[in-house]
C-alpha positions in Angstrom: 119.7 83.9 27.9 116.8 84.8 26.2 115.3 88.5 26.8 111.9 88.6 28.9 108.8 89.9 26.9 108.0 91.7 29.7 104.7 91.2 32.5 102.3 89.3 31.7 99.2 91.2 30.2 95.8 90.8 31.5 93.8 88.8 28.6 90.1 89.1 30.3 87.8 88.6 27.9 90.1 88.5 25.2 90.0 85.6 23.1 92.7 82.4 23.7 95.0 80.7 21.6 95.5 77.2 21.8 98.3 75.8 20.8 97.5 72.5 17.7 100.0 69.7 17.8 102.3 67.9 19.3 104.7 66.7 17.3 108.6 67.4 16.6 108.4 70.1 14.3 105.8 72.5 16.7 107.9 71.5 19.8 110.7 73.2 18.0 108.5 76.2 16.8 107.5 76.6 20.8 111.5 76.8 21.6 112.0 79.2 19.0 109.1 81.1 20.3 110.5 81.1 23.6 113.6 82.5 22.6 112.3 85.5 20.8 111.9 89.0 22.4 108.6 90.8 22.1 110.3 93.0 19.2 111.5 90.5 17.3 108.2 88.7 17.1 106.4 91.7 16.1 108.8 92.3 13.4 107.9 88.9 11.8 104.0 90.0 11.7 104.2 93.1 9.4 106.2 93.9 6.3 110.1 94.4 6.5 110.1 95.6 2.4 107.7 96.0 -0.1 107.4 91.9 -0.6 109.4 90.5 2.3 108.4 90.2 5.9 110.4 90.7 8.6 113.2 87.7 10.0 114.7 87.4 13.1 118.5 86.8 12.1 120.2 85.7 15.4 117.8 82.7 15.5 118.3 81.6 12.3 115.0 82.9 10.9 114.6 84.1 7.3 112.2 87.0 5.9 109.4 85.5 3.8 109.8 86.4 0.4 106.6 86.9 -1.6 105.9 87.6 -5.0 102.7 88.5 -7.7 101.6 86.2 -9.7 99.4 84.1 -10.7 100.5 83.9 -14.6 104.1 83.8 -13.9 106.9 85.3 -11.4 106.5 89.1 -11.8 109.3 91.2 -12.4 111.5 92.1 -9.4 110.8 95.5 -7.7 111.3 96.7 -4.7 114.6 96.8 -2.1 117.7 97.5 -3.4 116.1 97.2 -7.4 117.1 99.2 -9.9 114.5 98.9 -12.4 115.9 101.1 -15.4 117.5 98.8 -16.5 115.9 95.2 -18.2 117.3 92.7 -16.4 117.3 89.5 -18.3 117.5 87.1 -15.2 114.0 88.3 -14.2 112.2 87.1 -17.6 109.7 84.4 -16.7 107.6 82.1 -18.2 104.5 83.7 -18.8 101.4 81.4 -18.2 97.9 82.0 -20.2 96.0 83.5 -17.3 93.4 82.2 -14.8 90.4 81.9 -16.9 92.5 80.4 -19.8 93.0 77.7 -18.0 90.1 77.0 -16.3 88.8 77.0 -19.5 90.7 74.0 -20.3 88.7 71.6 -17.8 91.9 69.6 -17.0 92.6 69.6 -13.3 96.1 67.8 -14.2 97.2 70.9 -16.5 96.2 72.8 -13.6 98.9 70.6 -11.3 101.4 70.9 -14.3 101.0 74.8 -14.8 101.2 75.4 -11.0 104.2 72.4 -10.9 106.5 74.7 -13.3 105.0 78.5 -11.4 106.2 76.6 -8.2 109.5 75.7 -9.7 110.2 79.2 -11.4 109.6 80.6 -7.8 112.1 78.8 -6.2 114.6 79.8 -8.7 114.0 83.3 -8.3 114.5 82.7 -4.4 110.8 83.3 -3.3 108.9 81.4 -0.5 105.5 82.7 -1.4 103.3 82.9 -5.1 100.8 85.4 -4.7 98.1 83.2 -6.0 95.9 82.0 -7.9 93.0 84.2 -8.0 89.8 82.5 -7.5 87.1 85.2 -7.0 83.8 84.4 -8.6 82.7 85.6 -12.0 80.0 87.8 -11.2 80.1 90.1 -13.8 82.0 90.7 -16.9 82.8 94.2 -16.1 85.5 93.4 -13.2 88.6 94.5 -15.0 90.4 91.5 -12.8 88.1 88.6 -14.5 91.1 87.6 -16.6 92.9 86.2 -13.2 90.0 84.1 -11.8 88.4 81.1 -13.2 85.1 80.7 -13.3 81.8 81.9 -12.3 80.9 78.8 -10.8 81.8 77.4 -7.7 82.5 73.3 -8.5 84.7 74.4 -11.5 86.6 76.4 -9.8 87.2 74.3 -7.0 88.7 71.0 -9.2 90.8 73.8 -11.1 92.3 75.4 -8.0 93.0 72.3 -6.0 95.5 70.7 -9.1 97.3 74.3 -9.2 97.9 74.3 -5.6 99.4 71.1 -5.0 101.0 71.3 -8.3 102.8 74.8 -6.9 103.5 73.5 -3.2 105.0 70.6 -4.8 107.9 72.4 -5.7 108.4 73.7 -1.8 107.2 77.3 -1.9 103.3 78.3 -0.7 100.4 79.2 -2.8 98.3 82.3 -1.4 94.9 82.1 -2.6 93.1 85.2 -3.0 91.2 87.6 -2.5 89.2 86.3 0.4 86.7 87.4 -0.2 84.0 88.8 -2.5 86.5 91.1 -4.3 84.0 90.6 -7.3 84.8 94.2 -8.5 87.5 96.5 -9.1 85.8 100.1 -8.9 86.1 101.3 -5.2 87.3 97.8 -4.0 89.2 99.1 -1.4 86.0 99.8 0.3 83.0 98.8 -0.7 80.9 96.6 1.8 79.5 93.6 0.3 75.7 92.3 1.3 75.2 89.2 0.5 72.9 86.6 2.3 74.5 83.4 4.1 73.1 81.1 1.3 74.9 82.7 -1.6 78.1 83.2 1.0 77.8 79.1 1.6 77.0 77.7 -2.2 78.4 80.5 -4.2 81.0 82.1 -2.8 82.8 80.2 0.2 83.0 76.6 -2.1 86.5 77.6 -4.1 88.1 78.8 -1.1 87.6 75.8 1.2 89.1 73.4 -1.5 91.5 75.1 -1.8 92.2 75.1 1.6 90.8 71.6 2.9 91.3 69.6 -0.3 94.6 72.1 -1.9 96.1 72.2 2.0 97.0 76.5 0.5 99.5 77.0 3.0 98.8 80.6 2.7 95.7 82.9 2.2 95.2 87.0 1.1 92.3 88.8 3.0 90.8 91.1 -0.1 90.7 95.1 0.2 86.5 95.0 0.5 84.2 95.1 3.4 82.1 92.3 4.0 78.9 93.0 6.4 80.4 96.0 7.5 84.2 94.7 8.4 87.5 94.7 6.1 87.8 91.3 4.7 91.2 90.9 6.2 90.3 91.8 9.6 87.0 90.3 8.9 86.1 88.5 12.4 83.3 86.0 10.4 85.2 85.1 7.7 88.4 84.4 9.2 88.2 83.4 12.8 85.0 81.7 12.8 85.2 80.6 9.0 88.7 80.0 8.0 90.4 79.1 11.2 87.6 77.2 13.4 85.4 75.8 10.7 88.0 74.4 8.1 90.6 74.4 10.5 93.1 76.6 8.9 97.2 76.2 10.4 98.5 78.2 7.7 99.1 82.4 7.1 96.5 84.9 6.7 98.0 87.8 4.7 96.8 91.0 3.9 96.6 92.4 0.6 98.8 95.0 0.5 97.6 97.8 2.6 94.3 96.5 3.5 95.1 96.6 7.3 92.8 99.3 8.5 92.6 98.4 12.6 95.3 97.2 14.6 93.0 95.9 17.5 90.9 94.1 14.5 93.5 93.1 12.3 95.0 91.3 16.1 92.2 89.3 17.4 90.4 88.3 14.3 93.3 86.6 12.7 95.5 88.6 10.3 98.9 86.9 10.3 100.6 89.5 8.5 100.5 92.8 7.9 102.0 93.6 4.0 101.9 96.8 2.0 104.0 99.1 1.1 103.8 102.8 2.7 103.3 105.4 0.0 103.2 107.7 2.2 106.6 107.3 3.5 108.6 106.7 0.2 111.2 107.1 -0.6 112.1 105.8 3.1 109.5 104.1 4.4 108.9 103.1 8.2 107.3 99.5 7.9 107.3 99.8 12.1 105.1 101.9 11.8 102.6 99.8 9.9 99.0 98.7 11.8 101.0 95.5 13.0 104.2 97.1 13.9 105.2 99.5 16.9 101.7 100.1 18.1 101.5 96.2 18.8 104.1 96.5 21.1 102.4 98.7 23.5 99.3 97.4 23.2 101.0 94.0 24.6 103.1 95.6 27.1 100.1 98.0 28.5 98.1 94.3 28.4 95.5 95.4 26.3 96.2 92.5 24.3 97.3 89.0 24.8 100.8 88.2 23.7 99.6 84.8 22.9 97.4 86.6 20.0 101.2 87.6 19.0 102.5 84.0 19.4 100.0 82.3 17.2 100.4 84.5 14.2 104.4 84.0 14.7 103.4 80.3 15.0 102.2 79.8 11.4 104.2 81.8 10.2 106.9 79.5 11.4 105.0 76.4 10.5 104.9 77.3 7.1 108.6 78.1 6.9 109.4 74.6 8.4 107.0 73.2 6.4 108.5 75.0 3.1 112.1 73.8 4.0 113.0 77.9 5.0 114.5 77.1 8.8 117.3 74.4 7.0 117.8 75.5 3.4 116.5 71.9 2.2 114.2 73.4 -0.8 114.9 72.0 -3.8 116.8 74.3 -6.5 114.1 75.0 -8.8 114.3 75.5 -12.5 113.3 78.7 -14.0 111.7 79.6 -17.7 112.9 76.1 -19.3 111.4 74.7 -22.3 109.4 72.0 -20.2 107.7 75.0 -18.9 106.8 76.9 -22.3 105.5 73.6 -23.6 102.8 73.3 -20.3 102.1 76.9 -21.2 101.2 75.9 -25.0 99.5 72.8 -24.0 97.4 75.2 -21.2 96.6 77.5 -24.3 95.8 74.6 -27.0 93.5 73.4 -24.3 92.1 76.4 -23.0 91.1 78.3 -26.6 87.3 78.0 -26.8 85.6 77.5 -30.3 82.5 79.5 -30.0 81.5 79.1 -33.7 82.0 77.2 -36.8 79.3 77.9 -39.2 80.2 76.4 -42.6 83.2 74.3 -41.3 85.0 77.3 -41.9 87.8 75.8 -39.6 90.3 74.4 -39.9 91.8 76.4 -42.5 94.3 74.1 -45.0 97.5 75.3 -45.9 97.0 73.6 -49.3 94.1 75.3 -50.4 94.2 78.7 -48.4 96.8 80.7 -50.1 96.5 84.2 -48.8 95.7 85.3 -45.3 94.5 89.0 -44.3 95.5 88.8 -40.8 93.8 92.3 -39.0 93.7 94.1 -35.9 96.2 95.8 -33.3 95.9 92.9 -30.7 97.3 90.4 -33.8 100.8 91.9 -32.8 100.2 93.3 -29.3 102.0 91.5 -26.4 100.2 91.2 -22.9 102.9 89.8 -20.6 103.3 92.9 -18.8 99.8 94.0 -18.7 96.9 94.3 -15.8 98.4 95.2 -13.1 100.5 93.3 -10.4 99.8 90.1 -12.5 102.3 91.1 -14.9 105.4 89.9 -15.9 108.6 90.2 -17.6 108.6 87.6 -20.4 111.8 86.5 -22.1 109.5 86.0 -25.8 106.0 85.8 -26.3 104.5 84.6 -29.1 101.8 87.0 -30.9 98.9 86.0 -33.2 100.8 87.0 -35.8 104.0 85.6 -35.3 102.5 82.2 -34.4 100.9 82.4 -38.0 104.4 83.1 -39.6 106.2 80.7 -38.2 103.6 78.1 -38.9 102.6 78.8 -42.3 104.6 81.5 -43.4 106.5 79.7 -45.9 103.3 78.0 -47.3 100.7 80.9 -47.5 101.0 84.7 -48.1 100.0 86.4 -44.8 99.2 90.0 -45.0 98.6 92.4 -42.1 96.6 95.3 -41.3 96.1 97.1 -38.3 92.3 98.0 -38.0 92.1 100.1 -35.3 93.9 101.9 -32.6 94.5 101.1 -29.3 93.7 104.1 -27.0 91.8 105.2 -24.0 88.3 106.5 -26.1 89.3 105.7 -30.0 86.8 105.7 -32.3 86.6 104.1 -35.5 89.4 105.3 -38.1 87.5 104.8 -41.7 91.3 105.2 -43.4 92.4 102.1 -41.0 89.0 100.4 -41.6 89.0 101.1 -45.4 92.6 99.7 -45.5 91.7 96.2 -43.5 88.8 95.5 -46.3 91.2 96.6 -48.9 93.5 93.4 -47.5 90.3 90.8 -46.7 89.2 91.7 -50.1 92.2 89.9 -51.6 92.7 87.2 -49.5 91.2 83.6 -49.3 90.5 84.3 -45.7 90.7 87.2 -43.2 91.2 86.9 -39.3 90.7 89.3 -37.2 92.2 89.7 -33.9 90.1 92.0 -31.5 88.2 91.6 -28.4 89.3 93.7 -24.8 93.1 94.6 -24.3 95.3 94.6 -21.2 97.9 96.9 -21.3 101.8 97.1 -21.6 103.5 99.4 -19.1 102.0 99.5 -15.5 102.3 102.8 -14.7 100.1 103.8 -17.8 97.7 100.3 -17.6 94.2 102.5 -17.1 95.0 104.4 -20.2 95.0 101.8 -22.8 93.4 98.2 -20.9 90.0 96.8 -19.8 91.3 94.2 -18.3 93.7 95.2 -15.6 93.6 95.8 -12.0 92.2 98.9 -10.3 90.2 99.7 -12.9 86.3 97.8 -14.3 84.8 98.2 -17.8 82.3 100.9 -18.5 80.1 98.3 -20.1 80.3 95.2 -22.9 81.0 97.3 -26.4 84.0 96.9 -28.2 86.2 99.5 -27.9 88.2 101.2 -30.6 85.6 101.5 -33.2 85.8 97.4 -33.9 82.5 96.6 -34.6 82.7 99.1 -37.7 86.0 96.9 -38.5 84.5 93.8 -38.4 81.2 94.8 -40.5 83.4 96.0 -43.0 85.7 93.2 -43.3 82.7 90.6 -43.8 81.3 92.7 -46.4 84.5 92.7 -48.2 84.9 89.0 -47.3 82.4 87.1 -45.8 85.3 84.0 -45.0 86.2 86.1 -41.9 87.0 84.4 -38.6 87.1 86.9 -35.6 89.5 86.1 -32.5 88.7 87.4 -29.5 91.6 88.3 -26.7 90.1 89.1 -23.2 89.6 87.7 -19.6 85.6 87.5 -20.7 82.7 88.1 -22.8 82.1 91.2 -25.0 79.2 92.5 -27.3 79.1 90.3 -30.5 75.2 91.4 -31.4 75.9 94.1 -34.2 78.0 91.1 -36.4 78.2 87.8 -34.5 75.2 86.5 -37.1 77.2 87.8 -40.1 80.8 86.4 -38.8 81.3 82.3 -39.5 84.0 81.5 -37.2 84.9 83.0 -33.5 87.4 81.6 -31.2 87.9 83.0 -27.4 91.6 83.3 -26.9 91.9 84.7 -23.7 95.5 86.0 -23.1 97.4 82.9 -23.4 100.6 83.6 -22.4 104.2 83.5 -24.3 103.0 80.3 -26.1 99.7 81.8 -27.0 100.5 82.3 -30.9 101.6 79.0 -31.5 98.4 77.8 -29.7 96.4 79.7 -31.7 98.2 79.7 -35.3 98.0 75.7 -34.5 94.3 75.6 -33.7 93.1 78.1 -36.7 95.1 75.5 -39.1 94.1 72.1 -37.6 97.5 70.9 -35.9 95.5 71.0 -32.3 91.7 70.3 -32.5 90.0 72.7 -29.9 88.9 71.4 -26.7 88.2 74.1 -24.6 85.1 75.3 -23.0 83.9 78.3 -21.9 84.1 78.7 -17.6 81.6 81.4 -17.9 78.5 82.6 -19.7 78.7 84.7 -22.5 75.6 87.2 -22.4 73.6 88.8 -25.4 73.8 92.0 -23.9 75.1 93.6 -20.4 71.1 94.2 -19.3 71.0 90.2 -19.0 73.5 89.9 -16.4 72.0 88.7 -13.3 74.7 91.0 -11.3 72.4 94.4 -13.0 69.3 92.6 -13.5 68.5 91.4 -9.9 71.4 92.3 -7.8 73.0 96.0 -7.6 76.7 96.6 -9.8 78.6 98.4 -9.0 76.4 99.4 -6.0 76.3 103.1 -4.4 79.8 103.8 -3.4 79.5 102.6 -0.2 77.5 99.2 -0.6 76.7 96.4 -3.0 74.0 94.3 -2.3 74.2 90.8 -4.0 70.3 90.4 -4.3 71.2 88.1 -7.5 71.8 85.5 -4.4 73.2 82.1 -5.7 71.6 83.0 -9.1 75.2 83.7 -10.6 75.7 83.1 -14.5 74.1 80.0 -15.8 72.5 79.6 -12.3 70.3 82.8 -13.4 70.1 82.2 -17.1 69.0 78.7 -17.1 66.3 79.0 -14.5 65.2 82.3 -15.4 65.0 81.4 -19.4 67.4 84.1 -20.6 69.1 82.5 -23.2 73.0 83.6 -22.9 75.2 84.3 -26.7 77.2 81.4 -25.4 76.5 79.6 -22.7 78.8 78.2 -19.4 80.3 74.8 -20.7 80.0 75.7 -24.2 83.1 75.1 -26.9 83.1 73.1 -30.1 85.4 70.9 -32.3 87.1 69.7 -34.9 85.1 66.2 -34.7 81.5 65.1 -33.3 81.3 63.1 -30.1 78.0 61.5 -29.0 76.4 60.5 -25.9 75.1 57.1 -24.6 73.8 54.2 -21.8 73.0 56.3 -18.6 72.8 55.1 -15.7 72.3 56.5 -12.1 72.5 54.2 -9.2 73.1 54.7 -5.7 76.6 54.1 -4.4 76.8 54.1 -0.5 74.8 56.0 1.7 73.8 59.7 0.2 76.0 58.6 -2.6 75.4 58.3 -6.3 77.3 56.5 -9.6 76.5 58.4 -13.1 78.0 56.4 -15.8 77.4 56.8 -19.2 79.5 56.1 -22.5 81.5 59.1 -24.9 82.5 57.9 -28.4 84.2 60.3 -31.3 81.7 60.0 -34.0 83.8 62.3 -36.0 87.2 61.9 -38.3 89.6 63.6 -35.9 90.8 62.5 -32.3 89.8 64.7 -29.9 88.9 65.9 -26.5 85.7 66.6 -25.2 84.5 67.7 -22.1 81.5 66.0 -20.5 79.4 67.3 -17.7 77.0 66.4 -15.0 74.6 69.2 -13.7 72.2 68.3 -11.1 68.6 69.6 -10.0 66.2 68.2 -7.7 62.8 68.5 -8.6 60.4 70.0 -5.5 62.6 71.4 -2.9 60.8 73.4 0.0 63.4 76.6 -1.1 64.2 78.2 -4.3 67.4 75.9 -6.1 68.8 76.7 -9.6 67.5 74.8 -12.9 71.0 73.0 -12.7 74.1 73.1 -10.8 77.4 71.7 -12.3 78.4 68.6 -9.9 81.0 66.9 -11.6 83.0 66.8 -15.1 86.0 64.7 -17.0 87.5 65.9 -20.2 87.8 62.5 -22.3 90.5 62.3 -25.2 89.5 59.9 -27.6 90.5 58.9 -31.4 87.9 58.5 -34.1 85.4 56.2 -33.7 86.4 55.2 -30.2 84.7 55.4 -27.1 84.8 55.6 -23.4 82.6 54.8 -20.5 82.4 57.6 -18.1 81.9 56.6 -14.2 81.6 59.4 -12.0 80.4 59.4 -7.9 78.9 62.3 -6.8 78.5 62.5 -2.8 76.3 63.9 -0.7 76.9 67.7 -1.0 76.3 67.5 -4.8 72.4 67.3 -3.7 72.7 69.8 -0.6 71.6 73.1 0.1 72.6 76.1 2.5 69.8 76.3 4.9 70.0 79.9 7.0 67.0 78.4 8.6 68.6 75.5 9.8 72.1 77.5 9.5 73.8 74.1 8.1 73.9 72.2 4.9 71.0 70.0 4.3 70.2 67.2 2.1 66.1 67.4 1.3 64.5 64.2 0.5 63.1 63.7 -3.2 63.9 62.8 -6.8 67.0 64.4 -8.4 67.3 64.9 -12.1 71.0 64.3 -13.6 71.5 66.3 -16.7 74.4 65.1 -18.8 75.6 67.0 -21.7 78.7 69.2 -23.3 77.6 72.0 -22.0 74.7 73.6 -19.7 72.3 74.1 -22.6 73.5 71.3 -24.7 71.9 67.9 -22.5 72.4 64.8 -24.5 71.4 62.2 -21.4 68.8 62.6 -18.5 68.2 60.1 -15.9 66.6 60.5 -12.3 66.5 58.8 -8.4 65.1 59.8 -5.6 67.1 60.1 -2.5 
């Protein structure tokens, strides 16, 4: 028989759970409920090891076993690990990261990349991926850029929606995070973000309820920030009202990992699950003793709280682990760092590589005619797989810059190599290191540099030598490491210099990006990366990637310092930029960008034809229009539909992305593109009204390859 939970607790004023569903699978989860002791259901709400939560054995119920991604299973750690030794069976595939592919514009690579992440999990026994990262782009400082996507909304929500599906295909869950506003890394685990309702609604919110209406996320993270004054994870708004009653949310709400900072409001405003580890306590820590653990148990059997609060956060945790296939071992086997898997990661980084310049048809280089190649810069040979923080992991190979080169073209062109600067917290320019790199461009038919921001190898040491990693922002946009001096010399020694950027985001280009013919964003593109690359710089793969954020002239353009506060006072950010957020603020405020969002070019020309906007259905509209390659190469290009109406009765952008398809064709073909947008491509967050509203009156549609390249422009009033 069953043990009793003990008398039932007063629950006066205490909010209710009720129970959703009637069908087989929740009838069972009520049984199982039933039969659980008070402890034992406890035990399931809070962690049981560093990435497991607690199971309740004599029932038949697993731990949940969670793991850091999103670029790739991280490295194992934790219980019972001995981690001085490599362990060969823990070498994953190592995806290009977040923004790399949402810089590809292909929702299907996005299903594809999460598809194999999903699979790898399941081989490595783990019912949760810790990811992806969706934050928004609000500055390029945020050391954890490189994870997210994009710093706009519609983008990221068409990205995010493929990679979850394509990752809870495989039977494990996706946890999207950080919900939400964890839009900086210095003092995140407690700063309060300001921000008004209208920037919460179309800004913010818009990724994260794909992902969870549209992506059905069976999982989400609470972030370590305040929001209005509350921990995000215990955040009553945000998850109660928003997440659960709004969208409707069945699935787990988990903490990030010590961001429980209330037991009462961690319990009745909807954290599932308690996860952490306790410093504190190491080498033997007490995870009963977490925020969610032994105190809960009083607090139900004194009736201060409901056990029905208790219940329902044991609920979807059980849900989930039916849904997953946990309760009767059915998941499928899972395959784990096969080739099918480093060829999505390639195709993710031949896609995701953005073109940013091409003055003088400088690319493609040709084999035939190039001869020698001065290839400069640490980052050329510097691998990334185990860099940024808990994003890292243990790769079985990855591909550098360099290598990709040699094994491409090594037997046909002479490829030399300098190192050009040192990678270290604070180095300056080294004039012998410089003097040698100009020495080798001097010589050469062409010199590449590889440069741009770094990310670290070992994570114990990541602050000391990355600017892209977690924990830690960028002290501004210069290049570190003396490479601007590099780069000037270089030219001057050979003005056929391409530079190649690595990085989650934009740097300063302004003291040589007029003297410098070709640049190329590369991101950090995972083990494939150097193939990608080496492929793209010699014409194997035309470029089709764009850029999923704007690149600024200088850091005193940034909206986030211009008109909002970064990274606020210590205590408090205020997010007066509003919903003016990267192109939003540049296009509308006429500060013209290095780069802007949507922006990368190609091998071949494409050109832009018959628009025409027509109603389609109530509050619906059809854009169609025709793509045709007017170049010589086949090729991919990216076309996109911004929106603006034209007299509103409130402030709205210049133009707001509302819809996009990337469209392969050969040369001289073409395509007709038919897209519908619905209704809340032309609404607005009222805080007025305190609901989305669609204002009567004409609406421009802007259609072009990127937000300040329009080709086609068409109107209708609705």
């Amino acid at each position: 028989m069953a043990q009793q939970n003990g008398p039932a607790p007063s629950a006066e004023g205490r909010r209710t759970i009720h129970v959703q569903g009637t069908d087989a699978t929740e009838a069972k989860i009520g049984q199982l409920i039933k039969e659980m002791t008070l402890e034992e259901k406890v035990n399931m709400i809070h962690a049981s090891s560093s990435f497991t939560s607690g199971g309740v054995p004599r029932l038949g119920i697993p731990e949940l076993v969670t793991s850091d991604g999103p670029h790739g299973v991280r490295l194992e750690h934790g219980r019972g690990w001995d981690d001085s030794q490599v362990h060969v069976f823990d070498s994953a595939t190592y995806f290009p990261v977040g923004v790399c592919l949402a810089a590809t514009w292909n929702p299907h690579l996005g299903f594809l990349q999460g598809s194999a992440l999903g699979a790898e999990s399941n081989a490595r026994g783990k019912d949760v991926q810790l990811g992806p990262g969706i934050n928004i782009i609000r500055t390029p400082l945020n050391g954890r850029n490189f994870e997210y996507m994009s710093e706009d909304p519609y983008l990221i929500s068409r990205m995010v929606v493929g990679e979850i599906k394509g990752m809870q295909s495989q039977g494990i869950s996706a946890c999207v995070k950080h919900y939400l506003a964890n839009n900086q890394e210095i003092n995140r685990s407690h700063i309060d973000v300001e921000m008004s309702e209208r920037a919460l609604r179309e800004i913010y919110l818009p990724g994260f309820k794909a992902a969870i209406t549209e992506g059905g996320a069976n999982t989400i993270m609470g972030a370590y920030n305040k929001f209005r004054g509350q921990f995000c994870t215990e955040n009553a708004y945000l998850i109660d009202t928003i997440l659960k009653k709004e969208w409707g949310f069945k699935g787990i709400v988990i903490s990030d990992w010590g961001a429980v900072h209330n037991t009462m409001e961690a319990l009745e405003n909807g954290t599932d699950l308690e996860m952490g580890t306790d410093l504190d306590m190491l080498p033997n820590p007490d995870y009963h003793k977490f925020f969610m653990g032994d105190t809960v148990l009083t607090l139900v059997r004194n009736g201060v709280v409901s056990q029905e609060l208790v219940d329902d956060k044991v609920r979807r945790i059980l849900r989930i682990m039916f849904k997953t296939r946990m309760m009767d071992h059915g998941r499928q086997k899972g395959s784990f760092d096969t080739r099918e898997h480093q060829e999505v990661a390639r195709k993710v980084a031949e896609e995701g590589i953005v073109l940013l310049k091409n003055d003088t048809h400088i690319l493609p280089l040709d084999a035939h005619t190039v001869h020698t190649v001065a290839v400069i810069g640490a980052n050329a040979g510097r691998l990334n797989a185990q860099g940024g923080g808990s994003s890292q992991v243990r790769s079985l190979y990855e591909i550098t810059p360099l290598q990709g080169l040699k094994n491409l073209v090594g037997a046909q062109v002479k490829l030399t190599y300098a190192q050009g600067y040192t990678i270290a917290r604070g180095a300056q320019a080294d004039p012998a290191l410089i003097a040698q790199a100009a020495e080798a461009a001097a010589h050469a038919d062409v010199a590449i540099i590889v440069g741009g921001w770094t990310h670290g190898y070992d994570y114990a040491i990541w602050k000391d030598n990355a600017y892209d990693a977690e924990d830690v922002d960028k002290p501004n946009m210069d290049m570190p490491f003396g490479q601007d001096e590099l780069i000037r010399a270089v030219v001057k020694a050979n003005p056929r210099t391409v530079v190649v950027l690595m990085g989650g985001g934009p740097i300063d280009m302004t003291r040589w990006e007029t003297t410098v013919p070709g640049i190329l964003q590369a991101w950090y593109p995972g083990l494939e990366g150097g193939t990608a690359l080496a492929k793209i710089l010699f014409g194997e793969v035309n470029p089709s990637g764009k850029l999923p954020m704007s690149f600024p002239r200088k850091l005193e353009d940034v909206p986030a310092q211009k008109l909002g506060e970064y990274p606020g006072d210590g205590t408090t950010v205020r997010y007066n930029d509003g919903i003016y957020v990267g192109y939003r603020y540049y296009d509308t405020y006429k500060v013209a960008p290095l780069f802007p969002f949507g922006h990368g070019l190609s091998y071949t020309t494409f050109g832009y034809s018959d628009l025409s906007v027509v109603p389609a259905g109530k509050d619906q509209v059809t854009v169609r229009f025709t793509v045709r390659n007017t170049g010589k190469r086949a090729g991919s290009e990216v076309a996109q539909v911004y929106v603006h109406e034209e007299k509103c009765s409130v402030d709205r952008p210049e133009k707001e992305l509302k819809s996009f398809e990337k469209v392969y064709l050969e040369p001289g073909a073409s395509k007709v593109v038919t897209l519908t947008l619905n209704k809340d491509a032309f609404q607005y967050y009222s805080e007025a009204k305190h609901k989305w509203v669609l204002e009567p009156g004409r609406f421009d549609f802007l259609v072009g390859s990127s937000s300040r390249d329009i080709r086609l422009q068409g109107n209708l009033g609705l």
